[in-house]
N, C-alpha and C positions, 0 to 999 in steps of 0.2 A: 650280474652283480647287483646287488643291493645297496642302495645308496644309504651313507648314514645318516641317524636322525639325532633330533636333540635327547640327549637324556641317555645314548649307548657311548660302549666302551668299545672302540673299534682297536685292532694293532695296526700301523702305518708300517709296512714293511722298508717305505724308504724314509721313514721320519728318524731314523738311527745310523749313525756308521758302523755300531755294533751289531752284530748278527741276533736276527728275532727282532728287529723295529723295536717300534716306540707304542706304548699303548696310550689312549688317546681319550679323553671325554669329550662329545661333543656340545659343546655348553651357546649354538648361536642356532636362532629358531629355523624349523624346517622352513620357512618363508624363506627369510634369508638366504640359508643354505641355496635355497632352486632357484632365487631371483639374482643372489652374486655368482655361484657355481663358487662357494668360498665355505669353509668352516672356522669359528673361532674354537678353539680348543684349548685345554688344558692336559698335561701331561701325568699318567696316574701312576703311578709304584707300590708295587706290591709291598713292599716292606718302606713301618715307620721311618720318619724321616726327625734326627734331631737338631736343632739350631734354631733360624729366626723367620725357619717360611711361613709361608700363610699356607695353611692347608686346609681341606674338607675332605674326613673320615667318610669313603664309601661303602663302609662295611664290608663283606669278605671280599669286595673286590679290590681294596686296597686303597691307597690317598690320591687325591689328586691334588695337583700345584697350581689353586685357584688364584695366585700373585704373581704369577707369569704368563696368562692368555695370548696364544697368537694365532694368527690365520692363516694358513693354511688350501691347496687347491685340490683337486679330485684326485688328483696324480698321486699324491701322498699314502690314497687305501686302495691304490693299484695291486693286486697278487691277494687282495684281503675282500672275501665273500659273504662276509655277513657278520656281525657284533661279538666281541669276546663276553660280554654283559650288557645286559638293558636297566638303569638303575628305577626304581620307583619315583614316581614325578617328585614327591617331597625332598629327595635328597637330591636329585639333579635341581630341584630348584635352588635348593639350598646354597650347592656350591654357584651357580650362577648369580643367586642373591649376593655371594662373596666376591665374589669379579665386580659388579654394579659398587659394589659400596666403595671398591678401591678403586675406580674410576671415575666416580662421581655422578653429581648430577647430566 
């Protein structure tokens, strides 16, 4: 298995009680990731979302919900072999830029 990195769109087959998991951006640096055995992530949907969330448009691979980040351990992309998407550094920064400003300094 291939471990995920920052910037792919991995599915968590047990990140959902619904059947097909949860798809997932991982938005916390490969450092991180190997030195806690942890991911921060954010949760991505294919389809627009309307109301008061905070999102970041990842082009055709759909939004992710950069105002809810959580963490996450390996067990979670158990059954899951390698990235649903890899997004281009600019827009994984971008949504990670979005997580940083609602957290703070």
């Amino acid at each position: 298995m291939t471990l995920p990195r920052f910037g792919e769109v991995w599915n968590a087959p047990s990140g959902s009680v619904l059947p097909g998991g949860m798809l997932c951006l991982i938005v916390s640096s490969d450092d991180y990731n190997r030195i806690r055995r942890q991911y921060i992530i954010v949760e991505v949907l294919a389809e627009p979302l309307t109301g008061d969330a905070i999102i970041c448009d990842l082009g055709p691979v759909g939004i992710a919900l950069t105002g809810a980040p959580f963490t996450v351990g390996p067990g979670w992309f158990a059954g899951a072999n390698e990235p649903m998407a890899i997004l281009d550094d600019l827009t994984a920064r971008r949504a990670t830029d979005q997580i940083k400003a609602i957290l703070g300094p």
